[in-house]
PDB file of N, CA, C and O in Angstrom:
ATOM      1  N   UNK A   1     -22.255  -5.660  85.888  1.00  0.00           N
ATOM      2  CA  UNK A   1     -22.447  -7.065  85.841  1.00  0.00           C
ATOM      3  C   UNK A   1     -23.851  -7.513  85.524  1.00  0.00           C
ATOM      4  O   UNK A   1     -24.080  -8.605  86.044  1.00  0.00           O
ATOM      5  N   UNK A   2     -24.882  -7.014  84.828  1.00  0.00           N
ATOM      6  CA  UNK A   2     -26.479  -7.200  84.379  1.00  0.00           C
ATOM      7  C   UNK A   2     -26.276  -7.303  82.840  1.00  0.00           C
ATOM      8  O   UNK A   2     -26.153  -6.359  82.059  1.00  0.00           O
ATOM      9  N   UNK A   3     -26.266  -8.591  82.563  1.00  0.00           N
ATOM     10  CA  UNK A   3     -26.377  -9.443  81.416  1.00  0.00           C
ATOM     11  C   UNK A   3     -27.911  -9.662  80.991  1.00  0.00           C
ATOM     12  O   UNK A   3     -28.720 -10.239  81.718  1.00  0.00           O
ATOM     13  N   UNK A   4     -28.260  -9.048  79.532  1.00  0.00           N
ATOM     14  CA  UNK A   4     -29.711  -8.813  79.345  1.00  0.00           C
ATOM     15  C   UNK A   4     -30.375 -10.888  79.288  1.00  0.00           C
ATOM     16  O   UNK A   4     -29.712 -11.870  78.952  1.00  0.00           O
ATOM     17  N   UNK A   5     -31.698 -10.832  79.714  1.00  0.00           N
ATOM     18  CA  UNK A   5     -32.315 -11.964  79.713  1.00  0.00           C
ATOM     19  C   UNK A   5     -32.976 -11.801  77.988  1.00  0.00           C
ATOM     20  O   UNK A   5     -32.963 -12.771  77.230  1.00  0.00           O
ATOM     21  N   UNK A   6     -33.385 -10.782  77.669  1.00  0.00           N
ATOM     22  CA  UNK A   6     -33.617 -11.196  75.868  1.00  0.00           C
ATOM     23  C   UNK A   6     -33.157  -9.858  75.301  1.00  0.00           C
ATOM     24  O   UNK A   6     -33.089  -8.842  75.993  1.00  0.00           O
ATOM     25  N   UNK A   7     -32.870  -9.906  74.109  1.00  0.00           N
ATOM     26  CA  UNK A   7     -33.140  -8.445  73.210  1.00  0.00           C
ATOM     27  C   UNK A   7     -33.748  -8.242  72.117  1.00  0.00           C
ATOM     28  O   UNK A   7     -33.402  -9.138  71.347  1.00  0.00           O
ATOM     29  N   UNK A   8     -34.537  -7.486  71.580  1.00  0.00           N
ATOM     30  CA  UNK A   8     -35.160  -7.240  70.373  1.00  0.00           C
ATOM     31  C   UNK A   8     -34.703  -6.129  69.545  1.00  0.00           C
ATOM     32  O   UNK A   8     -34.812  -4.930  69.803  1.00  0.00           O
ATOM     33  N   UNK A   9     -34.043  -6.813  68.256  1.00  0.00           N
ATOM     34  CA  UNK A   9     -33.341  -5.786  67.242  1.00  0.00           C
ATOM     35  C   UNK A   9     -34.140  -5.078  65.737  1.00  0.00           C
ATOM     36  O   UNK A   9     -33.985  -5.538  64.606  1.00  0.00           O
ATOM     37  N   UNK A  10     -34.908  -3.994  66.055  1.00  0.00           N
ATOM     38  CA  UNK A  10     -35.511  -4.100  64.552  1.00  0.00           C
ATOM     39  C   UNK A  10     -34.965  -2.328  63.648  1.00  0.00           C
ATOM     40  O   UNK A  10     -33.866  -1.814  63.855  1.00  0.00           O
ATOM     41  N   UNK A  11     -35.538  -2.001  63.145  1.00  0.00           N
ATOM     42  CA  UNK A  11     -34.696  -0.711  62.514  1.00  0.00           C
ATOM     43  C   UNK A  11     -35.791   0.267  63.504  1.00  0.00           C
ATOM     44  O   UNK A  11     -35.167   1.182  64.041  1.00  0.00           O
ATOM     45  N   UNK A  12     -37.053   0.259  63.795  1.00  0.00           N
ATOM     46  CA  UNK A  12     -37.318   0.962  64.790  1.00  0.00           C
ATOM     47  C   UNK A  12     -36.766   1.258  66.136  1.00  0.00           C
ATOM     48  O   UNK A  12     -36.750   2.415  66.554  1.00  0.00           O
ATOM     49  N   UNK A  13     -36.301   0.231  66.851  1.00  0.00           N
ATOM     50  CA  UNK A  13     -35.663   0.327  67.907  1.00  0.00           C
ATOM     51  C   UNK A  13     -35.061  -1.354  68.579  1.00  0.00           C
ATOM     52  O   UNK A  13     -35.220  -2.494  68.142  1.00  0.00           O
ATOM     53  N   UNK A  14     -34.450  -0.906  69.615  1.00  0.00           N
ATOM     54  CA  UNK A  14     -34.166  -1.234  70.597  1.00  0.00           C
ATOM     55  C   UNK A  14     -34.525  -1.819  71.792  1.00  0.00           C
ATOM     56  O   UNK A  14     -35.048  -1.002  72.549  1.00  0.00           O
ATOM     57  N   UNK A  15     -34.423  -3.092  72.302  1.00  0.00           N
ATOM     58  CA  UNK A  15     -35.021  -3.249  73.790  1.00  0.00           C
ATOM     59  C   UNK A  15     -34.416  -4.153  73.985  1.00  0.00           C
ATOM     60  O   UNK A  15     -34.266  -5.181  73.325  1.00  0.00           O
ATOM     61  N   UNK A  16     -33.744  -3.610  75.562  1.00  0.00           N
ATOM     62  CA  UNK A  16     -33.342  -5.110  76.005  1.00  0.00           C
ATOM     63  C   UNK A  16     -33.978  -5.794  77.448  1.00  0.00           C
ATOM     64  O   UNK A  16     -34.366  -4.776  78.020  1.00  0.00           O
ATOM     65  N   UNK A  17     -34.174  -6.482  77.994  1.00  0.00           N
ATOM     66  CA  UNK A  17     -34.989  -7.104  78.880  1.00  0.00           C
ATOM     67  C   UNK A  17     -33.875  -8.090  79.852  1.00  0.00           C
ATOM     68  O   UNK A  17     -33.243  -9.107  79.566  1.00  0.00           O
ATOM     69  N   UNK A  18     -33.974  -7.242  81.167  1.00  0.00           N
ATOM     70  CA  UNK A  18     -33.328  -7.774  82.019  1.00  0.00           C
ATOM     71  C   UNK A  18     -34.173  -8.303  83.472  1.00  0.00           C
ATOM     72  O   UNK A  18     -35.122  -7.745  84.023  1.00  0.00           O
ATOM     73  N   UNK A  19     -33.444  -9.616  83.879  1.00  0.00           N
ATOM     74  CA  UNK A  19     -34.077 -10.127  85.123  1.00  0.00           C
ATOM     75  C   UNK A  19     -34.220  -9.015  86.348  1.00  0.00           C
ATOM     76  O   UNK A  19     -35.211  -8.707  87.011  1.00  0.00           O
ATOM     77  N   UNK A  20     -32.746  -8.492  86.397  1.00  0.00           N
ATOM     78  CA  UNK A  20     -32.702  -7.330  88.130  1.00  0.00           C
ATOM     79  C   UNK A  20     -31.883  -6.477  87.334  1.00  0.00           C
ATOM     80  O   UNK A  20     -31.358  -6.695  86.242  1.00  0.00           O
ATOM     81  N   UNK A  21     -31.865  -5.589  87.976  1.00  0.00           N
ATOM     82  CA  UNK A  21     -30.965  -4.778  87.984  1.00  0.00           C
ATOM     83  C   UNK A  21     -30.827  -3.913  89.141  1.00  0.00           C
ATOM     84  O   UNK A  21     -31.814  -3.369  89.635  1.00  0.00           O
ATOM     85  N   UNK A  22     -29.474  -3.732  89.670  1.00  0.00           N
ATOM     86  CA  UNK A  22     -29.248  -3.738  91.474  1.00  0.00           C
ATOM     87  C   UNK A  22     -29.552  -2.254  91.091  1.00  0.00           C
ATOM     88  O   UNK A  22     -29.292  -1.938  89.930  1.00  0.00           O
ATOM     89  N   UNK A  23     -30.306  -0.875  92.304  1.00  0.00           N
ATOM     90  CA  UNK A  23     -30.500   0.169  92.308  1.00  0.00           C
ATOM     91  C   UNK A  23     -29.313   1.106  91.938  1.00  0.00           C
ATOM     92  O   UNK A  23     -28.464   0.675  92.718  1.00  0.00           O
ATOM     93  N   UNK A  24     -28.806   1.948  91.359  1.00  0.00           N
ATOM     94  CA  UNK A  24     -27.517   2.994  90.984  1.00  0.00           C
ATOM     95  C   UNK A  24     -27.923   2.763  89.295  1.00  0.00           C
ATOM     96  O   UNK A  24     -28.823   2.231  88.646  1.00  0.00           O
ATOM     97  N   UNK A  25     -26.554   3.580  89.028  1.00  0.00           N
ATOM     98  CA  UNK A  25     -26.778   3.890  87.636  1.00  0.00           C
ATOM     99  C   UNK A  25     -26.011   2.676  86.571  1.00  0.00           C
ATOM    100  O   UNK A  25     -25.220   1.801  86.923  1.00  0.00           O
ATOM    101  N   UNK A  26     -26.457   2.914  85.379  1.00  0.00           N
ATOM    102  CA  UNK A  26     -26.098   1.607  84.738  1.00  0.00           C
ATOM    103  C   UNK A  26     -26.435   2.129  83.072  1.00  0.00           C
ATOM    104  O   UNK A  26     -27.471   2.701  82.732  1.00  0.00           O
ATOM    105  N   UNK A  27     -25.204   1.747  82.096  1.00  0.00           N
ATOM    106  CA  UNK A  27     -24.815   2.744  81.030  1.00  0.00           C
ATOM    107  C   UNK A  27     -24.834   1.391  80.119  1.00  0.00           C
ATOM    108  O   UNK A  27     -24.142   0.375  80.189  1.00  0.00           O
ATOM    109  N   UNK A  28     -26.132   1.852  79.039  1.00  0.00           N
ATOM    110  CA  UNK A  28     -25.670   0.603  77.783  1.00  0.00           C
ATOM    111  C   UNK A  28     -25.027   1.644  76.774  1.00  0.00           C
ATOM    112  O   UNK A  28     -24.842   2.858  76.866  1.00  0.00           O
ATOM    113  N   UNK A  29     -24.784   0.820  75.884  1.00  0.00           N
ATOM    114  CA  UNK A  29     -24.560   1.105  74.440  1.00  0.00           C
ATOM    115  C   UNK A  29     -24.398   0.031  73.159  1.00  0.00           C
ATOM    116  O   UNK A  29     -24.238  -1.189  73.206  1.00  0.00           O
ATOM    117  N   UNK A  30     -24.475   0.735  72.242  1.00  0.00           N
ATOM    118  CA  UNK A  30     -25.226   0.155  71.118  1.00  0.00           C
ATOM    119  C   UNK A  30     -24.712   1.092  70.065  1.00  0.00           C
ATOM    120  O   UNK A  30     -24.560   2.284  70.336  1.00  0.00           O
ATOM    121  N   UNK A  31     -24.391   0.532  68.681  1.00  0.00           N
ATOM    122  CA  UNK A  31     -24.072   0.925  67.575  1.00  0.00           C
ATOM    123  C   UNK A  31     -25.278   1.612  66.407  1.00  0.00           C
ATOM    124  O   UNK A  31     -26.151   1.014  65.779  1.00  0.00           O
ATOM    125  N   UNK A  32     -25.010   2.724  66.413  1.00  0.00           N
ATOM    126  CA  UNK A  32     -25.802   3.103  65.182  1.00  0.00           C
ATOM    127  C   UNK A  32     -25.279   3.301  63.664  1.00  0.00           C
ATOM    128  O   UNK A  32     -24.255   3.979  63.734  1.00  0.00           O
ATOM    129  N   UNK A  33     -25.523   3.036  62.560  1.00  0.00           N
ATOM    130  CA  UNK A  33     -24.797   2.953  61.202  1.00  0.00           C
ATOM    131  C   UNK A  33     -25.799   4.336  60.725  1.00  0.00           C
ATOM    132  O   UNK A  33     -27.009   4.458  60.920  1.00  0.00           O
ATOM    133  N   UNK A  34     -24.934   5.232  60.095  1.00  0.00           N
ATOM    134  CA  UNK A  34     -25.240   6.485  59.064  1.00  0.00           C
ATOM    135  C   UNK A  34     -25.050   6.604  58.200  1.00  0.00           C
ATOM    136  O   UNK A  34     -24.057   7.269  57.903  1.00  0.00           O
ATOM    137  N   UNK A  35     -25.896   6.025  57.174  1.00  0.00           N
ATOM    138  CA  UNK A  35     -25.271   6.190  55.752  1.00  0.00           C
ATOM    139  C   UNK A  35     -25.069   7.389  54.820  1.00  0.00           C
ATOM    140  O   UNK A  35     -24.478   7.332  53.741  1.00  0.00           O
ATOM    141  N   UNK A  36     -25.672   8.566  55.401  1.00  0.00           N
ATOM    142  CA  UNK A  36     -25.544   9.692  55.165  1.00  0.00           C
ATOM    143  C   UNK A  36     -25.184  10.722  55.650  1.00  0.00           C
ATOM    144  O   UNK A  36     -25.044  10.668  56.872  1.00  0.00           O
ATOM    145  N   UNK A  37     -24.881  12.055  54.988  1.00  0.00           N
ATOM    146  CA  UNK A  37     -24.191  13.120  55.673  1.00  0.00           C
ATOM    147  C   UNK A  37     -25.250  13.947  56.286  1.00  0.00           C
ATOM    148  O   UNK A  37     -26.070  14.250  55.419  1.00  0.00           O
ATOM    149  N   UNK A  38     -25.654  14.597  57.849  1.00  0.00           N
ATOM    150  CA  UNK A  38     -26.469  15.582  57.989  1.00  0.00           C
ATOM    151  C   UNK A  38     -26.528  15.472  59.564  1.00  0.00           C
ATOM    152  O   UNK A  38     -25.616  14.962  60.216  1.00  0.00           O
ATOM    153  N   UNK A  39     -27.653  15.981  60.107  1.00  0.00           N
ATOM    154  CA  UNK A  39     -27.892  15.899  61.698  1.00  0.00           C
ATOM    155  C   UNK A  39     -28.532  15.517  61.640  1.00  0.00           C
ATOM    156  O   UNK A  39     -29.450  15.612  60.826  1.00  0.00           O
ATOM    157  N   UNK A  40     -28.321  14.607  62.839  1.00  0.00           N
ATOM    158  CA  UNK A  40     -29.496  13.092  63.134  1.00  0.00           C
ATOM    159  C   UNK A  40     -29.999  13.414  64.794  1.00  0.00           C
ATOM    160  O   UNK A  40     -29.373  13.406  65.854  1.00  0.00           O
ATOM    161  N   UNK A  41     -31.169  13.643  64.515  1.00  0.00           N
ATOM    162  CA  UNK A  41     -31.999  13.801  66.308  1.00  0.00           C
ATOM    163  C   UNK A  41     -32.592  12.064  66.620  1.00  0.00           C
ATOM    164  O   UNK A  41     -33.410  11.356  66.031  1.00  0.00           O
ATOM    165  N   UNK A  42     -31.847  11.884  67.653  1.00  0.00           N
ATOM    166  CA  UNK A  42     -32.697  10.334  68.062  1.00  0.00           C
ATOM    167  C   UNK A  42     -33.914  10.640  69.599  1.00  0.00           C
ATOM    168  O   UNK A  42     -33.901  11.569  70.406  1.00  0.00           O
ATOM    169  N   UNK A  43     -34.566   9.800  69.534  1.00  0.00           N
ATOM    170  CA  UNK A  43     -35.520  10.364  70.484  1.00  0.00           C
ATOM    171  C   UNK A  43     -34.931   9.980  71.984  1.00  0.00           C
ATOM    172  O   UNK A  43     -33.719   9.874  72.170  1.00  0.00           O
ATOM    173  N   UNK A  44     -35.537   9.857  72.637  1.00  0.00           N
ATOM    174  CA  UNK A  44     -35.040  10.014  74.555  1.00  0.00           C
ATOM    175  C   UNK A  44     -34.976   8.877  74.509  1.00  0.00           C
ATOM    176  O   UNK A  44     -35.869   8.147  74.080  1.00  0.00           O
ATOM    177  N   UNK A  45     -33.266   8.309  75.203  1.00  0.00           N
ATOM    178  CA  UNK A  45     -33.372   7.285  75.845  1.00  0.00           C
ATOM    179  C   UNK A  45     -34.560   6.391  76.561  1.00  0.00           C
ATOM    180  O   UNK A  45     -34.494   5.744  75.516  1.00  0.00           O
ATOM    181  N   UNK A  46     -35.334   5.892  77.145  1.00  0.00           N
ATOM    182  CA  UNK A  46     -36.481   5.395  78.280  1.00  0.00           C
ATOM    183  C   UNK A  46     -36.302   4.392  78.520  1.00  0.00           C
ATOM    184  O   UNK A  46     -36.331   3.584  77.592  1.00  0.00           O
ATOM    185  N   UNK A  47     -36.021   3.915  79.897  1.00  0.00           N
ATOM    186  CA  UNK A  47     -35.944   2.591  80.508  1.00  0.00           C
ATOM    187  C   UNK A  47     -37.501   2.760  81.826  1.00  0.00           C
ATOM    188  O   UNK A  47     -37.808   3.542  82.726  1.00  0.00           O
ATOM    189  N   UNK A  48     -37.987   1.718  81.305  1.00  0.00           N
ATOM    190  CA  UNK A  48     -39.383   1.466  82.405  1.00  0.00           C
ATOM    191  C   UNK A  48     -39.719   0.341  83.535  1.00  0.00           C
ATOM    192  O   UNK A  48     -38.573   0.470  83.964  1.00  0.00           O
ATOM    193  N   UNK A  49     -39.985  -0.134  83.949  1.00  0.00           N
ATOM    194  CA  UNK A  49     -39.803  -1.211  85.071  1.00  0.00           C
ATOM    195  C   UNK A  49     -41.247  -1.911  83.724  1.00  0.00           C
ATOM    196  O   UNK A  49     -41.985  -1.226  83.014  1.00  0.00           O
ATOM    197  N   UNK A  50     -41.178  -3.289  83.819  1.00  0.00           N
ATOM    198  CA  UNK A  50     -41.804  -4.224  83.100  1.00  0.00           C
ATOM    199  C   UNK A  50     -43.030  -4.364  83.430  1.00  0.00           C
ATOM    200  O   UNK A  50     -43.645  -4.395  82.364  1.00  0.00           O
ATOM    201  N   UNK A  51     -43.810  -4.477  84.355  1.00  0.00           N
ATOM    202  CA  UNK A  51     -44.605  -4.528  84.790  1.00  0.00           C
ATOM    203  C   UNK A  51     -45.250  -3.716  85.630  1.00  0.00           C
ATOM    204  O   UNK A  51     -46.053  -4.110  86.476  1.00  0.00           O
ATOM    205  N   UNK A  52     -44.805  -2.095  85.360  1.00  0.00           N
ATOM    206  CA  UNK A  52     -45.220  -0.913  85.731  1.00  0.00           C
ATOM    207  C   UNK A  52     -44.615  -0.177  85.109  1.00  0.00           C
ATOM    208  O   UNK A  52     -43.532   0.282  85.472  1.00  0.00           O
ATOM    209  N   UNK A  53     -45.167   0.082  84.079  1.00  0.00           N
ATOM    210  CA  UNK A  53     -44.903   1.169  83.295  1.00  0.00           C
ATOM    211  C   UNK A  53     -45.071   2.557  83.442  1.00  0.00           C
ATOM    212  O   UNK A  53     -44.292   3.429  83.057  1.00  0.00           O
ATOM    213  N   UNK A  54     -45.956   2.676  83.923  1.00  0.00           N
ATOM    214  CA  UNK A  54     -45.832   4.380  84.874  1.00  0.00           C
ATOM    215  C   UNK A  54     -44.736   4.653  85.588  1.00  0.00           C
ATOM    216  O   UNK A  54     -44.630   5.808  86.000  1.00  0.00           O
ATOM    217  N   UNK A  55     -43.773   3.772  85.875  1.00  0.00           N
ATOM    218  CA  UNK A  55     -42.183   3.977  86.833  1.00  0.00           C
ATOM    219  C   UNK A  55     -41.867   3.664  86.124  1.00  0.00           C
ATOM    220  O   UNK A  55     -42.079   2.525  85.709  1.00  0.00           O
ATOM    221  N   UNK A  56     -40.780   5.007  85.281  1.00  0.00           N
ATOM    222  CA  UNK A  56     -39.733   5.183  84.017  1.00  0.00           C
ATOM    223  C   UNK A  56     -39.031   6.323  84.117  1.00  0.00           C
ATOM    224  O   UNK A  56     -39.490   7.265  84.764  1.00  0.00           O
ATOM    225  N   UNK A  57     -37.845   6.397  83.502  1.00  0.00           N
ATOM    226  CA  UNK A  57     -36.824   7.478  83.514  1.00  0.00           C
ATOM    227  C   UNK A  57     -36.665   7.660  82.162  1.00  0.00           C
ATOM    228  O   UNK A  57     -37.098   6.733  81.479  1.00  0.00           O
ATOM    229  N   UNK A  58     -36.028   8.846  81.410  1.00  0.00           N
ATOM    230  CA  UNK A  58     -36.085   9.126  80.448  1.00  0.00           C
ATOM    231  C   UNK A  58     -34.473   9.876  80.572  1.00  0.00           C
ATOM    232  O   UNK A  58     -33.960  10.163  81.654  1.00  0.00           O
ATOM    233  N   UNK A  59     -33.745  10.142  79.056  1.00  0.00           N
ATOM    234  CA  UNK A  59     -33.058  10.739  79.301  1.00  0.00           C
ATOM    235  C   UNK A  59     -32.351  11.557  78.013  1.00  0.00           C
ATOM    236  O   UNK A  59     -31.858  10.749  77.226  1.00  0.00           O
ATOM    237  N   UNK A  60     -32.211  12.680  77.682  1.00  0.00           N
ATOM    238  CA  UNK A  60     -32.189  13.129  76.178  1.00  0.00           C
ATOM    239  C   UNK A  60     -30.527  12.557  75.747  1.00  0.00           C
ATOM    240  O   UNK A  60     -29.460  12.496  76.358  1.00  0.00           O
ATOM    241  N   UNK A  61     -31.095  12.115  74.044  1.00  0.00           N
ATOM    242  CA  UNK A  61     -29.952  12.022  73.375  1.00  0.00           C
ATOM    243  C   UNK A  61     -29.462  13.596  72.775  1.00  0.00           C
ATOM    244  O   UNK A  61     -30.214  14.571  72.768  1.00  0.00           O
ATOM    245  N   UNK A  62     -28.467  13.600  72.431  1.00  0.00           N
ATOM    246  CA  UNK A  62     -27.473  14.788  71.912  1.00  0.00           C
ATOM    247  C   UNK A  62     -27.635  14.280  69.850  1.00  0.00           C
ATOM    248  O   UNK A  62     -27.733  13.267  69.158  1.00  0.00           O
ATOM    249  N   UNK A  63     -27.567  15.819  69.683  1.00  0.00           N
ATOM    250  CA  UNK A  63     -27.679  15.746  67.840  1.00  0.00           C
ATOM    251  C   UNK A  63     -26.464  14.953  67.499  1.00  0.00           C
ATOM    252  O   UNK A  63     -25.393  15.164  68.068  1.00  0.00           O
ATOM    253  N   UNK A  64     -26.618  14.019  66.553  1.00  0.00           N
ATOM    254  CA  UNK A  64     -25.460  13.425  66.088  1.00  0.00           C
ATOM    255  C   UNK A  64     -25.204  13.966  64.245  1.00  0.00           C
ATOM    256  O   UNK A  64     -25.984  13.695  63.332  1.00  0.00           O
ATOM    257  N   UNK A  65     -23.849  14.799  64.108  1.00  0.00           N
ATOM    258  CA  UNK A  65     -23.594  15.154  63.221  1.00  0.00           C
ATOM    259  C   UNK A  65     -22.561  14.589  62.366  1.00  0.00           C
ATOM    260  O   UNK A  65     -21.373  14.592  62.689  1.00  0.00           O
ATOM    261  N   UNK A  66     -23.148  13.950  60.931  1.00  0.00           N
ATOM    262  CA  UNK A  66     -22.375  13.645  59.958  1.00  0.00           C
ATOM    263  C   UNK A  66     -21.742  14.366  58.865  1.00  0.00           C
ATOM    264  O   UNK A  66     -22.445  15.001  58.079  1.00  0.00           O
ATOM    265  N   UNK A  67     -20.817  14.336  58.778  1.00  0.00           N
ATOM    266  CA  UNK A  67     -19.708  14.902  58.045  1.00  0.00           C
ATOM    267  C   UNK A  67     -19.761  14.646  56.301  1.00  0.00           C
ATOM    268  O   UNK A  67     -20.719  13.891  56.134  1.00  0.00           O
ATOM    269  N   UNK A  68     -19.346  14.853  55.409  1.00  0.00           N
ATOM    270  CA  UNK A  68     -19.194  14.008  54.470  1.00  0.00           C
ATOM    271  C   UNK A  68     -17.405  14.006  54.172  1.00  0.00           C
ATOM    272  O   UNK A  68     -16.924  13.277  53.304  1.00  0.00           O
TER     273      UNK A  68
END
């Protein structure tokens, strides 16, 4: 139930910016487009607290493989 307060969409990345978010775990997702065939490494998830950035979690993405 944590509905983002803004988001920023550019071809670098991702961010979304939320008021709270209650302590436990909590799963976004988001669409990526591949216009080509091959293996795609994306870098580590990272969510940081806003105003302390030294308190952050990180978390690895998995190779994403295109087919042709």
């Amino acid at each position: 139930g944590a509905w983002p307060a803004f988001e920023e969409r550019s071809f670098e990345a991702f961010r979304s910016y939320y008021d709270h978010l209650r302590a436990g775990s909590f799963k976004a997702e988001y669409t990526v487009r591949l216009n080509n065939a091959g293996s795609f490494a994306l870098p580590p998830t990272r969510i940081e607290a806003m105003y302390a950035p030294e308190t952050f979690g990180e978390v690895p993405n998995a190779a994403v493989e295109v087919a042709p």
